[in-house]
N, C-alpha and C positions, 0 to 999 in steps of 0.2 A: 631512371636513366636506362634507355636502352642497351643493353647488350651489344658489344663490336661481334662484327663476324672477321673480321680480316685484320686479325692478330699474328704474332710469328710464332705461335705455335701452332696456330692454321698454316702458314705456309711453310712450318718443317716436316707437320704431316703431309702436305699434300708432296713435298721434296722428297719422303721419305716410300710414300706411295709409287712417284713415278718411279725410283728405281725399282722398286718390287716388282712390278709390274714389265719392267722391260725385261729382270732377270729370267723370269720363267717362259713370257712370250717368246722370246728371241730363240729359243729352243723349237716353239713349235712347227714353223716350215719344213727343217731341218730332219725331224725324227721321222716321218714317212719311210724315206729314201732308207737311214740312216738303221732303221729297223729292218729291212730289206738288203741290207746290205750284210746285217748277220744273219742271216736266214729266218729272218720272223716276220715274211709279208702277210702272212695269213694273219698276222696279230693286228694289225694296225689300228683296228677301229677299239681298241683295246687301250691305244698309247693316249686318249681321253679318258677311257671309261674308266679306266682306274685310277686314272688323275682325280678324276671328280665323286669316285665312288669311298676313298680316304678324307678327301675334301668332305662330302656328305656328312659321312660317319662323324667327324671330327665335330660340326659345327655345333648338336648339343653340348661337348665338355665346353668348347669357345666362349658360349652364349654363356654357362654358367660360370666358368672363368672370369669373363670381360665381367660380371654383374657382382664378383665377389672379389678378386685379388687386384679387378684393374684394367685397366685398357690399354695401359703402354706393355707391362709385362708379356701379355697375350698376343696385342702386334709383334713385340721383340722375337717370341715362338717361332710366328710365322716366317721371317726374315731370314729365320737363323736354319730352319730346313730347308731352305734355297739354298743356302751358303754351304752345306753340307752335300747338297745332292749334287752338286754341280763339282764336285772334287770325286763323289763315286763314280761317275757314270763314265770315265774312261778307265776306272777298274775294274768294274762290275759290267763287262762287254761281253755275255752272250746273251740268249735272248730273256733264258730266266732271271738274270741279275735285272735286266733291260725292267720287263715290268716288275718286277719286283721294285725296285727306285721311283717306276711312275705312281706307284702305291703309295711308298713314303711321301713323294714328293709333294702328292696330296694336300698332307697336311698345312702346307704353307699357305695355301687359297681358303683351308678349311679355319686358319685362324686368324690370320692379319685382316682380314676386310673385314670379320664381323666387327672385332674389337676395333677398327676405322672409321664404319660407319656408326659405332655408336659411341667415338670420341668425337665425330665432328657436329651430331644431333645435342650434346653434350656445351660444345662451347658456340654454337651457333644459334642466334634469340628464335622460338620457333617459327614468328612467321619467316622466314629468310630461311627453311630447310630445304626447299626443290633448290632456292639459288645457292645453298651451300654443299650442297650434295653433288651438283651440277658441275660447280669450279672446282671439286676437288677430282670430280669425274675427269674433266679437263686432263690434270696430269695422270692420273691411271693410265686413262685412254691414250698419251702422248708416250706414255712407256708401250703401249701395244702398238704403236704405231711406227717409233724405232726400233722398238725391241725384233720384230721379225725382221726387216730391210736389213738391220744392221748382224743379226744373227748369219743371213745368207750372204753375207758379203764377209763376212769372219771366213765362214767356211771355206766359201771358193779363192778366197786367199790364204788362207793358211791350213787348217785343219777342223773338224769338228770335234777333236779333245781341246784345244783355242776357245772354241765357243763354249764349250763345257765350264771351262775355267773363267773366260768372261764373266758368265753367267753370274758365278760364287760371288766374284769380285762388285757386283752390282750389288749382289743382296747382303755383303760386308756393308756396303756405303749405307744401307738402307738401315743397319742395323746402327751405327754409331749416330745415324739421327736421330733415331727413335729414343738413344739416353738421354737427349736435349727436352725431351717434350716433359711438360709438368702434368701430373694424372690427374683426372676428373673426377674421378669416380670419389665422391665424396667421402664411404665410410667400407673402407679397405679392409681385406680380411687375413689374415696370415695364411698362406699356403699349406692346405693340411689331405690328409688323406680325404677326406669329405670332400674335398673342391671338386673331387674328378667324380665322387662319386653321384652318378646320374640315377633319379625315377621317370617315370613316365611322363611326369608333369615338365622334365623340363628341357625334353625333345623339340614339342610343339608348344607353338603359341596359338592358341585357337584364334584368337584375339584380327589375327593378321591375316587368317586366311584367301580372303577375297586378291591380296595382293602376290601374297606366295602362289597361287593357281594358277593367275596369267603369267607371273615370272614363269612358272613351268612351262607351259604351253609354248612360250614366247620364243623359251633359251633351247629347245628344243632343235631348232633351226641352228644354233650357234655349233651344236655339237656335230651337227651334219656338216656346215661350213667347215671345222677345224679339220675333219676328216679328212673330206674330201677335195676340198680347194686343192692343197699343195700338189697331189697328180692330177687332177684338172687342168692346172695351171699351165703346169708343163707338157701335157698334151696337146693343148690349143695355140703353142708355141712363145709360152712367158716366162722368160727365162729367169727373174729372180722371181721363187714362190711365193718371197714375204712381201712383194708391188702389193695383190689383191688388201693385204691384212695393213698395210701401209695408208691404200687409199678409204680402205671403210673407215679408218681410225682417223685419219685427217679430217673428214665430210661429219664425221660423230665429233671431232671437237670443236667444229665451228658451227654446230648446230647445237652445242651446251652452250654456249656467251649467254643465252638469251630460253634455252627450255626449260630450266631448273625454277629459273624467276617466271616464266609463263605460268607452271604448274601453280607458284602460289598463288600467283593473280587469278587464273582462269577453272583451276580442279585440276585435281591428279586425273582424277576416270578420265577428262575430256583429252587431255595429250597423250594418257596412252592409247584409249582409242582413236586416236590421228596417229599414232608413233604403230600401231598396230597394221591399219591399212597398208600406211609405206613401208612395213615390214612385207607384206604380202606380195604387194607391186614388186620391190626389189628382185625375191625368191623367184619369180615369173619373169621375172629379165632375165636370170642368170641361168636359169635350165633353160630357155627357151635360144637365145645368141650362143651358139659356140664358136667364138671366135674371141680375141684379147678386148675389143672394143666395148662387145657389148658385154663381158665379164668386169671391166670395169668400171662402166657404167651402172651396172647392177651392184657393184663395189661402193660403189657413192650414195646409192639410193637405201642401202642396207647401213649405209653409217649412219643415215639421218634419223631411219629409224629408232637404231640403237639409243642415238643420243637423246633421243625424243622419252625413250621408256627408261631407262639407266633409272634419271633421276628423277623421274615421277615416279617410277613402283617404288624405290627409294624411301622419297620423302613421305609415299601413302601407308608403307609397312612403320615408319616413326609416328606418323598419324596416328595412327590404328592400338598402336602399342599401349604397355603401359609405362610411366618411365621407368619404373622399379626395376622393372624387368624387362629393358630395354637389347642388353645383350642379345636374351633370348629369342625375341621378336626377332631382330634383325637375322639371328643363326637361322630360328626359321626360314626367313624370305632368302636364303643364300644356300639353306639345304635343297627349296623347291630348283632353283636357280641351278645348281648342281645336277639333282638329279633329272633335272629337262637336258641339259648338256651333256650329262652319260648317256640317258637313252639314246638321244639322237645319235652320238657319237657309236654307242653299242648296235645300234640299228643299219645304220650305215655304212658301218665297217661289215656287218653281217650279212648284209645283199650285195655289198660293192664286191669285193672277193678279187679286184685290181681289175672288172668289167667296166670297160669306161664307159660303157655304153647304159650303165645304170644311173651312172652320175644325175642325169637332168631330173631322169624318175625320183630317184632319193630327195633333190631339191625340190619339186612339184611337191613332196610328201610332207616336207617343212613345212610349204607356203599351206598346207590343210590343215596341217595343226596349229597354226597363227593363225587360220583362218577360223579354229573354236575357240581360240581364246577370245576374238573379236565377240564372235558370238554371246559367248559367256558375260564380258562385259556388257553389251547390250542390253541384253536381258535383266544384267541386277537394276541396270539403269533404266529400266524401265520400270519394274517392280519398284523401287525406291519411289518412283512419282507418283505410283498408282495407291503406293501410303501413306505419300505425303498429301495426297487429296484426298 
């Protein structure tokens, strides 16, 4: 008998996702200005890189976690450093507390998605992993999609300690989901000093790499976009920051109904190299229009991408993997995924320096490094025929 994918502890997780996902997003419009306001503009391209650079660090202990004590305790982690950071950060107001918290705050990215993705490759039959990886994508992506509109519209009606405390209150809800979910992980280990303790071996997954590489390459663009959008935005005269991060995330969830299940039917490599190009297209709308039209526009064309790659490198890194050590795979493909969104993020806070006039150049530099990941695909996918004949 085949295996259900669309069980209610598929859709507590996916319930318990969306809020996660709004809780942290809804903050990112917001912190640009917000850091500038305590006197930390020079920091900005900082208020990513260290979000993702704690995120990085973290996802070997994750991977080893999820693969020994569990998948919900590991989500619960993650949840619960939302919950917390989102009550510092109108106590901890100058600019050292500031990054200091986007450090911590890290960890919460660095542990709920690996242990997610590898609860839902877990209770979903494999062939049905692009479309389950796809519909759970759906609600992440629907938290990133409220989560900023609804973050800038906290603020401008109330205050930005409001959104702070929202924030918490999101990743409470997310957390009393996540005691409803029954663990998967078959043969569970008690919590001991050994859990955390990491070798070499169990950083990387070798196993997975062809998929971690394009995520990098890929998500490189993403840490440019978080940078720099929100002053873009408001230069070119758009007055809520979080519209851009509204409309990618809308145009990425209705291009998951149908990519996740594409991937199975058709190959991973072949969607993301389709999900690749339209990455590149997008990048080249949005430096190239300065104006609200064609930034949205380029908004739309950049979600389809996303939705297009989400759940194929997804479902290709569970491919690739081993089950055993499933965790770790996944940590893998979320460490590359990380650190392509620090760079980018670290790179473009580094040339932008509040020059608006770098802004297109930075995005033109996205669209070249999507443009080696395309490359690099190609390539293996060529080499692959020329062995299989």
């Amino acid at each position: 008998m085949e295996q259900k994918l669309y069980t209610l502890n598929f859709w507590l997780l996916c319930s318990s996702s969306l809020l996660f996902s709004a809780s942290f997003n809804m903050l990112i419009p917001e912190l640009p200005s917000y850091l500038s306001s305590i006197g930390g503009a020079e920091y900005k391209g900082l208020i990513i890189a260290l979000f993702t650079l704690t995120a990085g660090i973290s996802r070997p202990f994750s991977g080893k976690l999820t693969d020994t004590i569990g998948r919900v305790p590991v989500m619960a982690v993650g949840s619960s450093v939302c919950f917390i950071c989102g009550f510092l950060y109108p106590i901890l107001s100058s600019v050292s507390g500031f990054l200091f918290l986007r450090l911590l705050h890290g960890f919460s990215t660095g542990f709920k998605p690996t242990a997610t993705a590898a609860y839902v490759a877990d209770i979903a039959p494999s062939s049905r992993w692009g479309e389950a990886l796809g519909i759970h994508g759906l609600f992440f992506s629907t938290g990133m999609a409220i989560g900023p509109a609804i973050g800038s519209a906290i603020t401008a009606s109330y205050s930005i300690d409001t959104l702070f405390y929202c924030s918490s209150l999101l990743a409470f809800l997310s957390i009393g989901i996540l005691l409803n979910l029954k663990e998967t992980l078959a043969k569970k280990q008690r919590f001991s000093s050994q859990s955390i303790k990491i070798t070499k071996n169990d950083i990387i997954d070798l196993r997975v790499f062809p998929a971690a590489f394009v995520t990098l390459l890929s998500y490189f663009a993403y840490g440019t976009i978080l940078t720099l959008i929100p002053d873009w935005s408001e230069y070119i005269g758009l007055k809520n920051k979080g519209l851009f991060f509204m409309v990618f995330t809308v145009s990425s969830l209705l291009i998951r109904f149908v990519a996740g299940k594409t991937s199975d039917r058709y190959g991973r490599t072949t969607i993301i190299t389709i999900g690749l190009i339209v990455l590149i297209i997008s990048l080249s709308i949005i430096g190239s229009f300065q104006s609200v039209p064609g930034l949205l526009i380029g908004s739309f064309i950049y979600g389809i991408a996303t939705g297009l790659l989400s759940p194929a490198t997804n479902a290709w890194t569970v491919d690739l993997s081993n089950p055993a050590h499933r965790g770790k795979a996944m940590a893998t493909m979320y460490i590359a995924l990380e650190v392509g969104i620090g760079i980018g993020a670290l790179c473009s806070g580094w040339f932008y320096q509040d020059r608006l006039t770098m802004i297109p150049r930075l995005i033109f530099l996205a669209a070249g490094i999507a443009g080696l990941a395309l490359l690099y695909l190609v390539k293996r996918r060529y080499n692959q025929r020329q062995e299989a004949h």
